[in-house]
Every structure is written in structure tokens, then in C-alpha cells.
C-alpha positions as CSV (number, residue, x, y, z in Angstrom):
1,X,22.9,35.3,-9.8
2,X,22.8,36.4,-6.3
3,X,24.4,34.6,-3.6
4,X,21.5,35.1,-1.5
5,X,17.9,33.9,-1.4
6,X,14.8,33.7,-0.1
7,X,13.7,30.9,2.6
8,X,11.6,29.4,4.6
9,X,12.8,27.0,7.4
10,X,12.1,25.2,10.7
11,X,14.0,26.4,13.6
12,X,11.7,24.5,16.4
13,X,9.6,21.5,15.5
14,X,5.8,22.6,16.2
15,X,6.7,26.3,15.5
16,X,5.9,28.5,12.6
17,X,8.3,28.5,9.5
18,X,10.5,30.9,9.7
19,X,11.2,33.3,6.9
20,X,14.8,34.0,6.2
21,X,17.5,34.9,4.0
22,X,20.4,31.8,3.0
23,X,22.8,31.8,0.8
24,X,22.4,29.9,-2.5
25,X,23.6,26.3,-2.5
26,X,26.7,25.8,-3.9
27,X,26.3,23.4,-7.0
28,X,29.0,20.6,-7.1
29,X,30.3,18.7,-10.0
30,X,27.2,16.2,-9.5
31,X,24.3,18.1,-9.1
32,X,22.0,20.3,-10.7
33,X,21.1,23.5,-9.0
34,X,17.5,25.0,-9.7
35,X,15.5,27.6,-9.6
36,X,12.1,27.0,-7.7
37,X,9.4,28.2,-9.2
38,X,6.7,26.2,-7.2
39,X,6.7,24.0,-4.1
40,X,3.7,21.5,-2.3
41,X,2.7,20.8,1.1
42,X,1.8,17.7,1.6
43,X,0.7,15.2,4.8
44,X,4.0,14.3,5.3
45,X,5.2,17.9,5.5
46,X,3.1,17.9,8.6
47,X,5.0,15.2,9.8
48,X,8.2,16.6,9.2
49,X,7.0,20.0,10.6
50,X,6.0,17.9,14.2
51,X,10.0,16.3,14.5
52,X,8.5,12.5,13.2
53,X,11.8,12.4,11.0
54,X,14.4,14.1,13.0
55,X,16.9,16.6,11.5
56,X,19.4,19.1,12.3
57,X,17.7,22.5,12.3
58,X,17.6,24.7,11.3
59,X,16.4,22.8,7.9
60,X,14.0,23.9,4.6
61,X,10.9,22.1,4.2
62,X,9.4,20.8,1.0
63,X,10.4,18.2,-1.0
64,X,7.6,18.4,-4.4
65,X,9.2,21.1,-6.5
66,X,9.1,22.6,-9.6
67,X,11.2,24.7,-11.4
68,X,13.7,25.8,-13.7
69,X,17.7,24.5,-13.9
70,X,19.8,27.2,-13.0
71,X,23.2,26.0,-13.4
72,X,24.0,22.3,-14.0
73,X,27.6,20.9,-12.7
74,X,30.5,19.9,-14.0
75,X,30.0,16.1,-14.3
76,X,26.7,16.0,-15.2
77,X,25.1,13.9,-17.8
78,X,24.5,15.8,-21.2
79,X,20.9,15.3,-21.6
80,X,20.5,18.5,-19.0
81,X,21.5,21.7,-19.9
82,X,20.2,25.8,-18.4
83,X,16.8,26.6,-19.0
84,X,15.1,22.8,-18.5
85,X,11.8,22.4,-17.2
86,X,12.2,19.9,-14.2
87,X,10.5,18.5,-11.3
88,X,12.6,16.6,-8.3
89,X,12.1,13.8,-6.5
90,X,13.3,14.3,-2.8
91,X,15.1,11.3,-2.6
92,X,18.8,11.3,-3.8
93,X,22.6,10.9,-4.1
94,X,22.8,6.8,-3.8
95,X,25.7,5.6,-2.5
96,X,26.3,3.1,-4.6
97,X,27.4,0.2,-2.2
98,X,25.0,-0.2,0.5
99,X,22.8,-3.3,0.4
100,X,20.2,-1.3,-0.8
101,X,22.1,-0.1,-4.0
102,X,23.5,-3.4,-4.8
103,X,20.5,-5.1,-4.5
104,X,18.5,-2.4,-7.1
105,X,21.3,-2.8,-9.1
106,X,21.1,-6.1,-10.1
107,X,17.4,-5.1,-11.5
108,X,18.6,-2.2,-12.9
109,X,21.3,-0.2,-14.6
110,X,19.6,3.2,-13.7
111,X,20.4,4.5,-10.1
112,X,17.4,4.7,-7.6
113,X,18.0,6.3,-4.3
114,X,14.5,5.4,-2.6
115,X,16.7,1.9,-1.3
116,X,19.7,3.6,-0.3
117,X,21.0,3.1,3.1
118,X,22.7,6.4,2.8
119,X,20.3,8.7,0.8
120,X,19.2,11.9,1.4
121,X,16.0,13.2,1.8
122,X,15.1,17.1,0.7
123,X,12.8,18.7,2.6
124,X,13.1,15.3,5.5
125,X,16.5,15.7,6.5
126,X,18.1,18.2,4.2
127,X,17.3,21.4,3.0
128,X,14.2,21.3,0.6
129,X,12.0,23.7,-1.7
130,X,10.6,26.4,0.2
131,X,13.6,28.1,-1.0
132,X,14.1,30.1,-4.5
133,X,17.2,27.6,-5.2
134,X,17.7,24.0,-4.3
135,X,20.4,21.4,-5.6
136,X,19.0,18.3,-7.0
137,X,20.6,14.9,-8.0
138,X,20.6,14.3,-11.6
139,X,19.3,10.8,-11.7
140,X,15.9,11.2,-9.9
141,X,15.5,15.0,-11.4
142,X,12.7,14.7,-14.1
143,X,11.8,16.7,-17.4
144,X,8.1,18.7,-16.5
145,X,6.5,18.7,-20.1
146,X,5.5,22.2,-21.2
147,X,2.4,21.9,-21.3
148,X,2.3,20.9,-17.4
149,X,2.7,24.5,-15.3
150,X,4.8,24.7,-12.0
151,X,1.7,24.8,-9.7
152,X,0.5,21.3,-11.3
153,X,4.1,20.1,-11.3
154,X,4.8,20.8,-8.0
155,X,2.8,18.4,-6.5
156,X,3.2,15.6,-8.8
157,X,6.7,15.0,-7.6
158,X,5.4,13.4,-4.2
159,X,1.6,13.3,-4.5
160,X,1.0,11.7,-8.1
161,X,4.2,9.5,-7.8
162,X,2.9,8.2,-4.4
163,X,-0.8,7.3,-6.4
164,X,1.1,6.5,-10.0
165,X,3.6,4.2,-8.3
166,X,0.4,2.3,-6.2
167,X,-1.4,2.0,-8.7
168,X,1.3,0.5,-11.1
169,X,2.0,-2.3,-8.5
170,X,-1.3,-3.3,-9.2
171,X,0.5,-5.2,-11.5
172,X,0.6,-8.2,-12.8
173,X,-2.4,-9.3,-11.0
174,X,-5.3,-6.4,-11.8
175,X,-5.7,-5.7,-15.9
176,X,-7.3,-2.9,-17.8
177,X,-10.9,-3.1,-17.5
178,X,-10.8,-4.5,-13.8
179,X,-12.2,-2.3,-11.2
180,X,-10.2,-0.4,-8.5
181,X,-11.2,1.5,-6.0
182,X,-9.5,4.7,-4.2
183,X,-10.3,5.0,-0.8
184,X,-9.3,8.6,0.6
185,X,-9.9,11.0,-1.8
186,X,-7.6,14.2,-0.6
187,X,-4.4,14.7,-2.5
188,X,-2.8,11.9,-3.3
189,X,-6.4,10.2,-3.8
190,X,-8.0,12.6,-6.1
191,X,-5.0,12.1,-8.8
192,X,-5.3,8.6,-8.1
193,X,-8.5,8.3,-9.4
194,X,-7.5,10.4,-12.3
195,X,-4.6,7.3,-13.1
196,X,-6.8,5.4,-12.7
197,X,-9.2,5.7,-15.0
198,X,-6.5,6.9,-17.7
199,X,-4.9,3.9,-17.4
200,X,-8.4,2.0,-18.3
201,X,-9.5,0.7,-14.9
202,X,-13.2,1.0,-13.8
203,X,-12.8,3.4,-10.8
204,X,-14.7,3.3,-7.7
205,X,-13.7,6.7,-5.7
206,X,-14.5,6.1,-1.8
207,X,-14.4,8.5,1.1
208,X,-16.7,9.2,4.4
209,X,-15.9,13.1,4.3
210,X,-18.7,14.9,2.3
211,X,-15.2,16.9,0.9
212,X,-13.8,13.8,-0.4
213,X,-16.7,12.7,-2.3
214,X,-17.4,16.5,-4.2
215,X,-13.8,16.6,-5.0
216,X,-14.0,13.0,-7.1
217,X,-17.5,14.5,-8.2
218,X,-15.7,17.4,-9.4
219,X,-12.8,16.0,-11.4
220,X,-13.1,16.6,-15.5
221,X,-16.3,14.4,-16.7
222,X,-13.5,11.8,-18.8
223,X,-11.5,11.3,-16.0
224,X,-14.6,10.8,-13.1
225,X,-15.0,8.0,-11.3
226,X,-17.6,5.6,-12.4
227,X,-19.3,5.1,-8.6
228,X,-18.5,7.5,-5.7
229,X,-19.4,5.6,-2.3
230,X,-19.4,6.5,1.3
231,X,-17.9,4.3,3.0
232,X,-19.7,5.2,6.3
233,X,-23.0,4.3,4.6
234,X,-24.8,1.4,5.6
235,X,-24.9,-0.5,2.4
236,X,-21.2,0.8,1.1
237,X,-20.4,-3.1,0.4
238,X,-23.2,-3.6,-1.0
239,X,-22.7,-1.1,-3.7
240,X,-19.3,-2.5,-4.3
241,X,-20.8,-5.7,-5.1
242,X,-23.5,-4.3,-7.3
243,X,-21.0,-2.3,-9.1
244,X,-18.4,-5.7,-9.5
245,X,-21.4,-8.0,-10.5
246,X,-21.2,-9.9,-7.2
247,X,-17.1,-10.5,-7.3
248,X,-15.7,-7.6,-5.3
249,X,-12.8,-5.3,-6.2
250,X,-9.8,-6.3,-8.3
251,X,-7.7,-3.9,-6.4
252,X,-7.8,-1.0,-3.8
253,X,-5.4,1.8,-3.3
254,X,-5.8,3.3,0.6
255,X,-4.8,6.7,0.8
256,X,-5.6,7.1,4.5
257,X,-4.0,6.5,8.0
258,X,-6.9,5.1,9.0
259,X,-6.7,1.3,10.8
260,X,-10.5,0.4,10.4
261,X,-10.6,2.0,7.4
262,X,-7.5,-0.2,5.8
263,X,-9.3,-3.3,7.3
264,X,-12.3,-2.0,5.6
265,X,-10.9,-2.0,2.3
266,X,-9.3,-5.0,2.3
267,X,-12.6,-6.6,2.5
268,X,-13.8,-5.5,-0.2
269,X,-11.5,-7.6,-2.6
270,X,-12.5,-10.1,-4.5
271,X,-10.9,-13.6,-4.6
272,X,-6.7,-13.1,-5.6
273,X,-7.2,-9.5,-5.2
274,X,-4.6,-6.7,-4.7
275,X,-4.4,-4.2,-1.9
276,X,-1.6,-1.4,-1.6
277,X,-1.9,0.8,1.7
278,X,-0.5,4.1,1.6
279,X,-0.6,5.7,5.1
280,X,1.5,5.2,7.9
281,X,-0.4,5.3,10.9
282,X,1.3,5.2,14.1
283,X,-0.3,1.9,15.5
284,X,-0.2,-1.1,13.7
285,X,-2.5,-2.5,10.7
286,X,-5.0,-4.9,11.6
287,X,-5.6,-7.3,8.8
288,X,-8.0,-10.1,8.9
289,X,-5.9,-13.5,8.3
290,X,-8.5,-15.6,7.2
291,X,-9.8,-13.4,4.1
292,X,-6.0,-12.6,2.8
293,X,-5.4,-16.9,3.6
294,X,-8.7,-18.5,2.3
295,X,-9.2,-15.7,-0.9
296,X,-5.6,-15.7,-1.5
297,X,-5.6,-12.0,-1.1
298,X,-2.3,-9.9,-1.7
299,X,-0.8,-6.5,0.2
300,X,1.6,-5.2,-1.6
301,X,4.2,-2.2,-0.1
302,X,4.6,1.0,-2.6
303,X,7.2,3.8,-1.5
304,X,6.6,6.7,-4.5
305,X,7.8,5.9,-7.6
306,X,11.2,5.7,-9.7
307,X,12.2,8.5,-12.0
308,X,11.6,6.3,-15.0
309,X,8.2,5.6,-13.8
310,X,7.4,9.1,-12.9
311,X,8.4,10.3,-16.3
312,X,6.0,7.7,-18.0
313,X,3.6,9.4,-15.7
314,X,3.7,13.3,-16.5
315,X,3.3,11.9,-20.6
316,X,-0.1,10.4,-19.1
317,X,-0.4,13.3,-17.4
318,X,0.4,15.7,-20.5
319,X,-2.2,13.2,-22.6
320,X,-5.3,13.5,-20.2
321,X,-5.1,16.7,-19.2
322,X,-5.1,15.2,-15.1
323,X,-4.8,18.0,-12.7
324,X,-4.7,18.6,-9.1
325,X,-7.2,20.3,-7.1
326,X,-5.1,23.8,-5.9
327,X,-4.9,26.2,-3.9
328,X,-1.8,28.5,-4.4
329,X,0.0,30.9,-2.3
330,X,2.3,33.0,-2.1
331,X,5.7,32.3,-0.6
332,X,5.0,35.3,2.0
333,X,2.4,33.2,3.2
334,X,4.5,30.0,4.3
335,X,3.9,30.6,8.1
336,X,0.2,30.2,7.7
337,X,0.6,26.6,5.8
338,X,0.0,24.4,8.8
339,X,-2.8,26.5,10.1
340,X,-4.4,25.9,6.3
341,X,-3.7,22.6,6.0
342,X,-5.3,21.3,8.9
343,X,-8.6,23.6,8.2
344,X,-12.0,21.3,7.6
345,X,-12.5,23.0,4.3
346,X,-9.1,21.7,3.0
347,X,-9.2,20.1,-0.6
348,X,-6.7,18.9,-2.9
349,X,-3.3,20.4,-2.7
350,X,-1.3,23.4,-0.9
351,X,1.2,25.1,-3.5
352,X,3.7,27.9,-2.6
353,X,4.5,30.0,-5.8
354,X,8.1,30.5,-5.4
355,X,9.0,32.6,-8.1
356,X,6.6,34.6,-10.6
């Protein structure tokens, strides 16, 4: 192995990534070092790439990848070995002690970072994937089946655990057969109506952007949704009330920064309903009191998803043949990502091919 690679990094917040050479990370006696062979851009790349979650720089970017394990260290559990196909989740390397930690562990025996006090964050605050090798913490590193490819792994690792881990705190309250809707059908929404109706849920798929609605239009005919709405129509609620026989939605999964669109949607439940909001938009939400009080409605918070929980999801994935809208680049092309990103014809996901 060479004891250089490839890299892309930020040296100024608001600047172009830069394309470098770094040396390989030195695996330690806990970690796993990998071999990326595929990396995602998502909306909170942007966010990252604008200085919202200050770092020392310069700093790698990227925190959905894909790859292959390289070399795996010293102290490692057995069940990884050279040659795995993985995907890593970017947080990692709990403390153990913190609040955060003792309080998870007291649910659970198996370790989950995403509560630490002291975790680290690839591709937030420390190095990510838009390198061909990153280190990766063992206990929220999961096994990509074979029959999932590194472009379609890639993004799952942020993306489809942000949707899969909304939609499963759905939970107790909404059952199979209940309808959901998806409002915000980009990246993350777009897989989430995919979960959605996998998991046996009528699916309503909801967006204002003529995009949004295409891409929902345009997912494989088992996993479509069973109404597409625009929400900027004039009788949108009405549909939703057609569609629900009168009672509203069961449950709602907001995939958008959007304030009047979150208060939107949470009108929309039905009595005892369930709403989880997944954006984080720099003011604050404004919720309507009386409907959540007098209809008993609940919001519930959703940050990703365990590893556990993210490795029931790729078997559903493997099952249903879900996919993400790509398009893929290649690594040369990093410094154009933003630029992309932010075009009007955007859909679906961003994906760096790191290695071929």
C-alpha cells in the first residue's frame, strides 16, 4: 500500500475543494482502515462546506462512504476481516463515560456514538471520504450486501439512514397499512418513499418543485407512491383527505428546511398522529399549539439511525431492489460539486467514484 493518497479538502470555508495529496491514515489498534471506493454529497455537505460546523482546516469532506476494508487493527472484533464490503456511518469513537454514553447504555449493550459528548464526526469535524482511505470505528461500520454497488451504498450511509431512522420512529403509534406521507422529495425524500412503501405503508409523496414530483413519478412501479401531491396546489388538503377517507395522515416525514412548509404538514395529521421533521432551518419552527393540544398530535426528533438499524435497512434494501436517483462523478471532478449541487436541475444524489 502506498503511504500516499489522493484527496480532496477544504482549506477556506466558501472556497473550492482543494485537490491534494495526504498521507494514508495510520490505522490504530481500534479502527478499521478502508478503502473508498465511493463517497455522497449531501445537504449537509453544503453546510459543512459554508463553516456551519466549525473545524480545523484544512479538513476532508464527506461522511456517506463506501468501500472496501483495507487493513483492520489490532483489537478489533473478529467478525471483520480484509476484503469486507462496508459502508460507514460518520459518527464514531464513543467515549464511553459521558452522560450521553451512560445514558444509551443502559438501553443497550451495543455502543452508539450519535449521543456521545465526545464523538467524532467524519467529514464534520474530522477528515472524511473524499479521500481513497479513511479510518472507521468498528461499531458503527456496516456490512454493504453484494448485491448493493458502491454508488448506491454510498449514499445510504447518511441519506437512507436519515429517512429509514424517521420513518422507524413512526413507531409505535402509525402501523402497516396506515398512510404516510413524504414531504420533500430530493435525496433523503425519494428513498423515503421507497421505505415506505416496502415497509407496507400507503405513501403519499409531496413536493411543490415540478423535480420533486417526476422523481417519486419515476421511482420502480412496486415501490411508487400511491398519490403524488403538490403541495402548492389549491386543493393539496383536500386530496389528502380524499386519499385518508376523511381522517388525515397517520404520519408525515418532512425532508425540507422549510418553516411554512413544516407547519403545513403538521396539519395534515389526523387525530394522535405522528410527525418527524428533518431539516434544520436556521429560524425556529412554528407549530400551531392548538392542533398538536386538542388532536393529541406528536413530533417526534430523529438524528440518522444506529448501525443495528441501518443494517436491518440495506436487507430491505437488498430485498426491494430500492435505489437512489444518481448522478456519479468522478473524483477529478470534486471542485465542481457545490456548483452542481445547487443547479435547478438537481435530482436525487451526488456520488464521487473514488476508486474504479
Amino acid at each position: 500500500m502506498s503511504m500516499k493518497m489522493q484527496a480532496a479538502q477544504i482549506v477556506q470555508y466558501n472556497e473550492p475543494y482543494h485537490l491534494c495529496e495526504r498521507p494514508v491514515p495510520k490505522c490504530g489498534e481500534n479502527d478499521l482502515l478502508v478503502q473508498v471506493h465511493a463517497a455522497g454529497f449531501c445537504h449537509s455537505d453544503l453546510q459543512v462546506f459554508h463553516g456551519q460546523f466549525p473545524a480545523e482546516l484544512p479538513m476532508i469532506p464527506s461522511h456517506e462512504p463506501a468501500g472496501i476494508i483495507a487493513q483492520v487493527g489490532s483489537k478489533v472484533q473478529a467478525r471483520w476481516k480484509v476484503g469486507d464490503r462496508v459502508g460507514v456511518l460518520n459518527f464514531k469513537n464513543a467515549c464511553g463515560y459521558c452522560v450521553g454514553c451512560q445514558q444509551h447504555a443502559r438501553r443497550s449493550r451495543q455502543p452508539d456514538p450519535r449521543f456521545c459528548q465526545k464523538r467524532e464526526m467524519a467529514g464534520f469535524r474530522h477528515d472524511g471520504a473524499f479521500a481513497q482511505y479513511m479510518l472507521a470505528d468498528p461499531n458503527t461500520t456496516v456490512r454493504l450486501p453484494d448485491v448493493i454497488s458502491f454508488e448506491q451504498g454510498a449514499p445510504l450511509m447518511c441519506a437512507g439512514a436519515t429517512a429509514w431512522g424517521a420513518l422507524r420512529k413512526l413507531n409505535p403509534e402509525v402501523k402497516s397499512g396506515d398512510t404516510v406521507a413524504i414531504v420533500g422529495i430530493g435525496g433523503v425524500g425519494h428513498l423515503g418513499v421507497q421505505f415506505a412503501k416496502a415497509l407496507g405503508y400507503k405513501t403519499v409523496a409531496i413536493d411543490n418543485r415540478t423535480e420533486g414530483r417526476q422523481l417519486a413519478q419515476d421511482l420502480p412501479t412496486h415501490l411508487q407512491p400511491d398519490v403524488i401531491i403538490d403541495s402548492a396546489s389549491s386543493d393539496a388538503d383536500e386530496k389528502i383527505l380524499e386519499h385518508t377517507g376523511g381522517e388525515g395522515l397517520a404520519g408525515i416525514v418532512v425532508c425540507t428546511d422549510s418553516i411554512l412548509a413544516n407547519a403545513w404538514s403538521l396539519q395534515q395529521l389526523g387525530n394522535r398522529g405522528v410527525m418527524i421533521p428533518l431539516g434544520l432551518p436556521a429560524d425556529k419552527w412554528q407549530f400551531d399549539p392548538e392542533a398538536m393540544v386538542f388532536r393529541e398530535l406528536t413530533i417526534k426528533g430523529s438524528y440518522v439511525a444506529s448501525a443495528d438499524e441501518v443494517e436491518d435497512m440495506l436487507r430491505l434494501v437488498a430485498e426491494h431492489g430500492i435505489a437512489s436517483h444518481l448522478t456519479v462523478l468522478d473524483f477529478d471532478q470534486i471542485p465542481s460539486l457545490v456548483e452542481r449541487y445547487l443547479h435547478a436541475s438537481m435530482k436525487g444524489r451526488l456520488v464521487i467514484r473514488v476508486a474504479h
